[in-house]
C-alpha positions in Angstrom: 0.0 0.0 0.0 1.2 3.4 -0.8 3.2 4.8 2.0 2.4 8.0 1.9 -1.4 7.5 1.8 -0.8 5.3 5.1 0.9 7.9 7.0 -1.7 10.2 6.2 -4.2 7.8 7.5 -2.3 6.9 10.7 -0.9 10.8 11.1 -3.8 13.3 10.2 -3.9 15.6 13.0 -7.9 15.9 12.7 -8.5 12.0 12.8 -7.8 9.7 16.6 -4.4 7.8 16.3 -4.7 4.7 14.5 -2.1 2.0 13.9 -3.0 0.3 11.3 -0.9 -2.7 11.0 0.3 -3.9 7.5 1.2 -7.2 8.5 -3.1 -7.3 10.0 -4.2 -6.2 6.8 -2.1 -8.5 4.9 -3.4 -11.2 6.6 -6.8 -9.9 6.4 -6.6 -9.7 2.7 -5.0 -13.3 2.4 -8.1 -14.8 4.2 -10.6 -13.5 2.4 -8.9 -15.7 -0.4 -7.6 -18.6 1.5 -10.5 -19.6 3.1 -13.8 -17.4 1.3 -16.7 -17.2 3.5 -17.7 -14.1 2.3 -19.2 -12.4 -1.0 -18.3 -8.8 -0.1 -15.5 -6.9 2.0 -15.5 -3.5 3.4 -12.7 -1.4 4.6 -13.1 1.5 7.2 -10.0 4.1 7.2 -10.2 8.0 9.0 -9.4 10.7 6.4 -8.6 14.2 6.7 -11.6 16.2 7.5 -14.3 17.0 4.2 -17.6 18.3 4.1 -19.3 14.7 2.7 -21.9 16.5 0.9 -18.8 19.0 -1.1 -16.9 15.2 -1.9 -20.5 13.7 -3.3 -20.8 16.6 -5.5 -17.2 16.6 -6.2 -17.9 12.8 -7.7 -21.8 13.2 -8.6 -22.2 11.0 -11.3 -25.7 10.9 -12.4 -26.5 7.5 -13.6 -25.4 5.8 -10.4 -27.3 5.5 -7.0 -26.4 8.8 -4.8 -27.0 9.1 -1.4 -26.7 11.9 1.0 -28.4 12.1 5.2 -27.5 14.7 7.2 -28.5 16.3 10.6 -26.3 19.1 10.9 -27.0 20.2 14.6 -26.2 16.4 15.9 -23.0 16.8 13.8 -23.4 13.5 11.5 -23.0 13.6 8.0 -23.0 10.3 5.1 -22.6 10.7 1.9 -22.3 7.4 -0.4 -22.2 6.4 -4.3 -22.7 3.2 -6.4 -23.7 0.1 -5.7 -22.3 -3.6 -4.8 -25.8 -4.7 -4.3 -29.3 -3.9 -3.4 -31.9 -6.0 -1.6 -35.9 -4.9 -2.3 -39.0 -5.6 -1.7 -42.8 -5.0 -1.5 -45.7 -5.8 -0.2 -47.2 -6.7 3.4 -44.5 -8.3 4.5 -41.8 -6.3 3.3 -40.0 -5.0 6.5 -39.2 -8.6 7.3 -38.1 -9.7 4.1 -35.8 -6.6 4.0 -34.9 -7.7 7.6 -33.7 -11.3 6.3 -32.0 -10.3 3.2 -29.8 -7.2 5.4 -29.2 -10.5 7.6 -27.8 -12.0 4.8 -25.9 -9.3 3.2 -24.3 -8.7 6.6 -23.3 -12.1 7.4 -21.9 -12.6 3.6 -19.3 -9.5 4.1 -16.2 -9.2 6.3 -15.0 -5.9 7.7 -11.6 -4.7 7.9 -11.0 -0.6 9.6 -7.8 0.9 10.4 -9.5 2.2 13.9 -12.1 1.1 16.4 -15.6 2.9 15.5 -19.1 2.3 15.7 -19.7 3.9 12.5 -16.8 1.6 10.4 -18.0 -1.3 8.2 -20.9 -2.2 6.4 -23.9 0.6 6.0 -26.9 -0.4 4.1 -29.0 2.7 3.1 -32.1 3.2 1.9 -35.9 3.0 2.6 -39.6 2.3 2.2 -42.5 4.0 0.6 -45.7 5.2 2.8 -47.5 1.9 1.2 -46.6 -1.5 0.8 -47.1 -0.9 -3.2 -46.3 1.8 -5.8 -49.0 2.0 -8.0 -48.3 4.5 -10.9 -45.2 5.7 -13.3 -44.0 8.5 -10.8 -42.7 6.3 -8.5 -41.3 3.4 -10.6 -37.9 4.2 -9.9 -38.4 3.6 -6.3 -39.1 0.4 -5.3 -41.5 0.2 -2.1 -38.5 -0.9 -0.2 -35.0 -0.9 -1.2 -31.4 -1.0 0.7 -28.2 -0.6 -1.0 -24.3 -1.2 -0.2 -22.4 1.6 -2.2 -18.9 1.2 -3.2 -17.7 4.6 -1.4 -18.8 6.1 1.9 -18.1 9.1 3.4 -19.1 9.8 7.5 -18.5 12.5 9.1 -19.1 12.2 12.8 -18.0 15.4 14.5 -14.2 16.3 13.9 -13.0 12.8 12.5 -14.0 11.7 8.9 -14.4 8.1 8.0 -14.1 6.6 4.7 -15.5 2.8 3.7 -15.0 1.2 0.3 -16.9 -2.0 -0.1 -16.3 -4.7 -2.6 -17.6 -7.8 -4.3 -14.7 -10.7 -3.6 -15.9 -12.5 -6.8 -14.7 -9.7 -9.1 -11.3 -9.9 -7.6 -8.9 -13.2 -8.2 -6.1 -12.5 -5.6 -5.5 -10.9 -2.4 -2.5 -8.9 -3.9 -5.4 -7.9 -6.7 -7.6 -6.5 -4.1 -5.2 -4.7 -2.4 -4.2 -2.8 -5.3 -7.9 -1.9 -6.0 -8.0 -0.1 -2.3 -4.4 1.2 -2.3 -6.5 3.1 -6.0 -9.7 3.5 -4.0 -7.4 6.2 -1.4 -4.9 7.3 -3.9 -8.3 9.1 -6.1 -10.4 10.0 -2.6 -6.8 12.0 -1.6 -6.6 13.4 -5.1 -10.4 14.8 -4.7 -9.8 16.3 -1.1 -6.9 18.1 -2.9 -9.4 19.8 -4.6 -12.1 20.8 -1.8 -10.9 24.4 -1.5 -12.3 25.1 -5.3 -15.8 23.2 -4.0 -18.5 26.3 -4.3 -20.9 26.7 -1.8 -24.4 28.1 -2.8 -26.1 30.1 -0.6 -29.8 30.5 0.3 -31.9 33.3 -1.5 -34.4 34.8 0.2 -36.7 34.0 3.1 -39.7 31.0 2.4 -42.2 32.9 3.5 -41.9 35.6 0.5 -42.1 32.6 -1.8 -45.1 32.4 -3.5 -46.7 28.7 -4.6 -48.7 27.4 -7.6 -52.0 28.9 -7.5 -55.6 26.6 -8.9 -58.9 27.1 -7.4 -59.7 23.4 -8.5 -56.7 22.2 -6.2 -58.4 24.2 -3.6 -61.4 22.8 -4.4 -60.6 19.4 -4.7 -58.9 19.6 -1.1 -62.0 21.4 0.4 -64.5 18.4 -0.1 -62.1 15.8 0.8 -61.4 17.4 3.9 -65.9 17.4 4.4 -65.8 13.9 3.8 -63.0 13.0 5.7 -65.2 15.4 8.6 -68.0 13.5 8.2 -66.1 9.5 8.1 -64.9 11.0 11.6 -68.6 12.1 12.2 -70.0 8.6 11.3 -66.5 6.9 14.0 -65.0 5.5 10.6 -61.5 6.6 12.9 -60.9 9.5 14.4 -58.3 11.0 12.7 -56.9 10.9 9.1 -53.9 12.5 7.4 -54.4 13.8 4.0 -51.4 15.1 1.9 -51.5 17.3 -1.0 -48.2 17.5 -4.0 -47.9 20.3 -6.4 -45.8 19.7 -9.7 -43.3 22.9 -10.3 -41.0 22.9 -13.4 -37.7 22.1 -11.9 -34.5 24.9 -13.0 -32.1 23.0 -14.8 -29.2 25.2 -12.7 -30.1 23.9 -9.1 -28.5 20.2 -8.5 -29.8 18.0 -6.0 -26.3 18.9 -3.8 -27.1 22.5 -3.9 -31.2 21.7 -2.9 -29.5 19.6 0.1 -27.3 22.7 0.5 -29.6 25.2 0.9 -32.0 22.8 3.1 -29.0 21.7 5.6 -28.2 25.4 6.0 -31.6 26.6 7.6 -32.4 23.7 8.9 -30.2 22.3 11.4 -32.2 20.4 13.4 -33.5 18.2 10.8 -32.7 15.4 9.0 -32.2 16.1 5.3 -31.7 13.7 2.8 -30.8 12.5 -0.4 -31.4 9.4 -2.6 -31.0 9.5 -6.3 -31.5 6.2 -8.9 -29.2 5.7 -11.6 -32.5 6.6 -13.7 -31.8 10.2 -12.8 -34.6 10.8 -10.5 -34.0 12.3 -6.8 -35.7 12.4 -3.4 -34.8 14.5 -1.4 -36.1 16.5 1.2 -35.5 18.1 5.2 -37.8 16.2 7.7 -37.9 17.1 11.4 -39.7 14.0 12.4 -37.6 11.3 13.5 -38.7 7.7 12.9 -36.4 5.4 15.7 -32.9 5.5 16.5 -31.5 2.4 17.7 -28.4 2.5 20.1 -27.5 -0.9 21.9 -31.2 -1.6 22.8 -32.0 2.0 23.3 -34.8 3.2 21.4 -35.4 6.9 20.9 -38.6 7.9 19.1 -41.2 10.6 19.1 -44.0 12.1 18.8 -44.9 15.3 16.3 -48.2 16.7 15.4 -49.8 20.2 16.0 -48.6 22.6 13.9 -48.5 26.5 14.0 -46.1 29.5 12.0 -43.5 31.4 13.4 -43.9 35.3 14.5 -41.8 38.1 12.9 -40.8 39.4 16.2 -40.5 37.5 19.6 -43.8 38.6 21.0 -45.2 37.5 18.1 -43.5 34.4 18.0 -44.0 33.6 21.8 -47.8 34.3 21.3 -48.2 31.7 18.6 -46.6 29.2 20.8 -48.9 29.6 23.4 -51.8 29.1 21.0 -50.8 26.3 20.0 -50.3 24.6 23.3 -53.4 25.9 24.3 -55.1 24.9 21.4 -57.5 21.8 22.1 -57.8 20.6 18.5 -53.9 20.5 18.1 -53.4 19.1 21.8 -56.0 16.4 20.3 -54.6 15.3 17.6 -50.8 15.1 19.1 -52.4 12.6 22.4 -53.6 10.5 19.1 -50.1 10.1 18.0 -48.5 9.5 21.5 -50.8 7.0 22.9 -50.6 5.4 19.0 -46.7 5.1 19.7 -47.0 3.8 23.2 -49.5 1.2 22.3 -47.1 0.0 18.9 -43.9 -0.4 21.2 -45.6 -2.5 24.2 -44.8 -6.3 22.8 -41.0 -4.8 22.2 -39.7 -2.6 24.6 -39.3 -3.9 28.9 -39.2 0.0 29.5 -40.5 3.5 28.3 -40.3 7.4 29.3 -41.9 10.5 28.3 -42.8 13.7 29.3 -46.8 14.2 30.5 -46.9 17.4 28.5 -45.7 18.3 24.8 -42.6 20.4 24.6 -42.4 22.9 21.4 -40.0 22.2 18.5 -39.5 25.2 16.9 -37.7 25.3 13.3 -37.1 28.7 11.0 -40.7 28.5 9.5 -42.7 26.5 11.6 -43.5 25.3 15.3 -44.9 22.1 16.5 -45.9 20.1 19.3 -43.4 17.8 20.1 -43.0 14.4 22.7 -39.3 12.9 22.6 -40.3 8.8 23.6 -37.4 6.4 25.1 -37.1 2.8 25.0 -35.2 0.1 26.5 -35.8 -2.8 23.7 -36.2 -6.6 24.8 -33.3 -8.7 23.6 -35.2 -11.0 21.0 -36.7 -7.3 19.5 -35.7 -7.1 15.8 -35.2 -3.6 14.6 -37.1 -4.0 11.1 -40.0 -5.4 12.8 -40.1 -2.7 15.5 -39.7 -0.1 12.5 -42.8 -2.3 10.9 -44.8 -1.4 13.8 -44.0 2.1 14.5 -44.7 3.0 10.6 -47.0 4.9 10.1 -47.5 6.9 13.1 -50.8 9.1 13.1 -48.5 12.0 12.2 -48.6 11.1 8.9 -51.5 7.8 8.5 -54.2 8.5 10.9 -56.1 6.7 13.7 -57.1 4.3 14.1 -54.2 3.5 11.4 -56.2 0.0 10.4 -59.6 2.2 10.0 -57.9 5.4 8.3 -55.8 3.7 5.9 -58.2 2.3 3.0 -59.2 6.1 2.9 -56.3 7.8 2.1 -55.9 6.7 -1.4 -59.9 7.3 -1.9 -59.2 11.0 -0.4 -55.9 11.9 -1.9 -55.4 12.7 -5.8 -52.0 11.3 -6.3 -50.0 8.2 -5.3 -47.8 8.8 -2.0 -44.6 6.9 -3.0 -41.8 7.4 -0.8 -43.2 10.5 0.7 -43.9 10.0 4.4 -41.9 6.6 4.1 -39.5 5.8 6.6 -36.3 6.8 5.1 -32.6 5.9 6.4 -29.7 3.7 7.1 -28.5 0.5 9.2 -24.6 -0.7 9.7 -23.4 -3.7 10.8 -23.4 -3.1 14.4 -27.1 -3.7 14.7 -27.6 0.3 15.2 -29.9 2.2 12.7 -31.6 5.6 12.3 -34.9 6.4 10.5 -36.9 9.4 9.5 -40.5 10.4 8.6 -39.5 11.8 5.0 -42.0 14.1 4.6 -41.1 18.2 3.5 -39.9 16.4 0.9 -39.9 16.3 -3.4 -39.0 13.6 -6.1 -37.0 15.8 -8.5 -37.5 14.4 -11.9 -36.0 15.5 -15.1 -38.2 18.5 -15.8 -40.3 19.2 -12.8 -40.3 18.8 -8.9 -43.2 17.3 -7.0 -43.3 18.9 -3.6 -46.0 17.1 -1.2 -47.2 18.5 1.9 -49.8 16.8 4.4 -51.7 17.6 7.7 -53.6 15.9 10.2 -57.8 15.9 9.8 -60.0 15.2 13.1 -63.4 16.5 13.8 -63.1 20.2 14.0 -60.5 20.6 11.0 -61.2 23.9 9.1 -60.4 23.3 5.0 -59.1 26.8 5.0 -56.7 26.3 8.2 -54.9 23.1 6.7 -55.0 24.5 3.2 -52.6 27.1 4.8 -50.7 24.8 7.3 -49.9 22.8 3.9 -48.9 26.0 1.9 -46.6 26.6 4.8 -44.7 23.2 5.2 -44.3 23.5 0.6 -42.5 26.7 1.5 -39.3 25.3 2.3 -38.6 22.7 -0.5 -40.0 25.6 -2.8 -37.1 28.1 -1.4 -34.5 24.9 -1.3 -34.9 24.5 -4.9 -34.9 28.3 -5.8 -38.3 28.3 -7.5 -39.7 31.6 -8.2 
């Protein structure tokens, strides 16, 4: 291996001491060969410190699988490219078919790092859409589940930078052959850091509440009576809350990249999780969601609860006014007690212990404030994560509840096909740890336009007007993110 690229590995100032051991990795590399076990390989090294998202669109290449996540405030960055495989899958039983064939993947690959560190080895990233089917040509790129192993990762986990290539052992024929591939693999990453200082950054235009959106009294319309009807199911105890979603189709500019939409998101919005995945076909979703799905942590489970929504004032009175309307706002309070008592009842068969607070807290982001219950978890040992993330999706956030009696409504109330939107959307590594958002605020960036979708919970006293405008103001960001005008 080149040994300037291993000093620089063992040495950078910015990264822990490692001692990577030749004479290890030699032997690593020899029984991968000697003895194969394993269909793929991965191999974890720190780098010198990179923005991940300025290396992914360094190396964007636009007919492979792209993938960026991203919560700025907790300091965690991944960006990742190509693909040594991808597992899929659809219908009702999809979470646990995804959960066996990640089992698989992850026992048919062997993991070599330079350092100790949870995030080193095998990632699979990826997600699911809101139902178990896509029905339609939108979404045909996306499968309804789908988890991929890229050939290059980037992490960034505070100060120290991580970098994993992973590999398919039947494409190599020798250990020396592999070892050559990596010793390439760092020698082009080094070359492309060299060139971060020319990487321009794009900055955000304008504030999203001076954007304006598309504008068609028949949208209005059509939202109006299926907001009635949804009243009256709730009238007749059909469920007692719904969510209904709307999408608006904007041409896209042929200037703004995906990288600079997650650009402009990651900057306003720090708290939340933005994220990326683009399909060799060219399409993109993408979008900056402040609900949180599950984290997973050695058996601890953090989740939580978010529903009730209200604007932001221009000045603090203002602002601190709205917030007390909304905590004092029975029909908001309603429909957030729906969601928490929804999560609580999903976790029972798999958690031996579980904390709240009695009251919502207030999350406030730069356009927006909601209603907001952090949940923890202490998972029981036999709990598998996929089936847990089966169960928790789709919260009343974002289905409705009852979710069994709201569901065969949403299609009949909605005028377009949900896809990924409001899918859980994510990643899980080897080390039985995963992380999961709602992905709503989000759009599916096709070749011309952008479809930006937007939803909001209905329960009895829901006003058409008020939700029509809750939904105008969750589009906002994704329209400012993508510089529409």
């Amino acid at each position: 291996m080149n040994d300037d690229l291993l000093s620089e590995v063992k040495d950078h100032p910015e990264t822990p001491v490692s001692h990577l051991n030749e004479s290890e990795f030699n032997d690593f590399l020899n029984s991968l060969f000697k003895n194969p076990v394993s269909q793929y390989a991965t191999f974890s090294f720190p780098i010198q410190s990179i923005d991940p998202l300025a290396y992914l669109e360094m190396c964007w290449q636009e007919n492979t699988f792209q993938y960026y996540w991203e919560k700025p405030n907790d300091e965690f960055a991944i960006a990742a490219s190509d693909e040594i495989t991808t597992v899929s899958a659809d219908g009702a039983n999809r979470f646990s078919t995804i959960n066996d064939k990640v089992t698989k993947v992850r026992q048919n690959t062997a993991e070599f790092s330079a350092i100790s560190h949870p995030y080193s080895g095998l990632f699979l990233l990826g997600g699911f859409s809101f139902f178990d089917q896509n029905d339609g040509e939108l979404w045909k790129n996306f499968p309804p589940a789908s988890f991929t192993l890229p050939k290059w990762m980037i992490i960034k986990d505070g100060k120290f930078t991580l970098a994993t290539f992973s590999v398919d052992l039947n494409t190599f024929s020798t250990a020396n052959e592999l070892k050559k591939h990596i010793t390439s693999q760092l020698e082009d990453l080094n070359e492309t850091l060299e060139q971060k200082n020319s990487t321009v950054s794009i900055d955000l235009n304008g504030e999203t509440s001076n954007i304006p959106l598309p504008k068609r009294k028949s949208d209005y319309q059509k939202w109006s009576d299926s907001v009635n009807e949804a009243k009256e199911l709730i009238s007749k105890k059909a469920f007692k809350k719904i969510v209904l979603a709307r999408n608006i189709k904007v041409s896209k500019r042929a200037e703004t990249s995906s990288t600079q939409v997650i650009n402009n998101l990651r900057k306003q919005y720090t708290s939340c999780y933005n994220f990326l995945i683009h399909k060799p076909s060219g399409d993109s979703f993408l979008g900056s969601t402040p609900e949180r799905l599950i984290s997973a942590r050695n058996k601890l489970l953090l989740t939580e609860a978010l529903a009730g929504s209200i604007g932001r004032g221009n000045t603090a009175t203002e602002d601190a006014f709205l917030e007390k309307k909304l905590s004092g706002n029975g029909k908001d309070q309603n429909e957030h007690n729906f969601v928490v008592q929804d999560i609580e009842e999903r976790l029972a068969p798999f958690v031996k212990e579980l904390n709240r607070n009695k009251t919502p807290e207030i999350k406030k982001l730069s356009n927006v404030q909601h209603l907001y219950t952090p949940i923890r978890a202490r998972l029981n040992e036999e709990s598998n994560l996929f089936e847990v993330l089966g169960q928790l999706h789709p919260t009343p956030a974002v289905g409705g509840y009852p979710w069994q009696k709201a569901a065969p409504h949403i299609k009949d109330l909605e005028h377009f096909e949900r896809g990924r939107y409001a899918g859980p959307i994510g990643w899980i590594n080897s080390k039985g740890n995963m992380e999961f958002a709602v992905a709503i605020r989000s759009a599916l960036c096709t070749k011309n336009y952008a479809h930006l979708f937007a939803g909001c919970g209905i329960v009895k006293d829901s006003d058409p007007v008020t939700e029509w405008e809750e939904t105008n103001l969750k589009l906002k960001p994704m329209l400012s993110a993508l510089q529409y005008d």
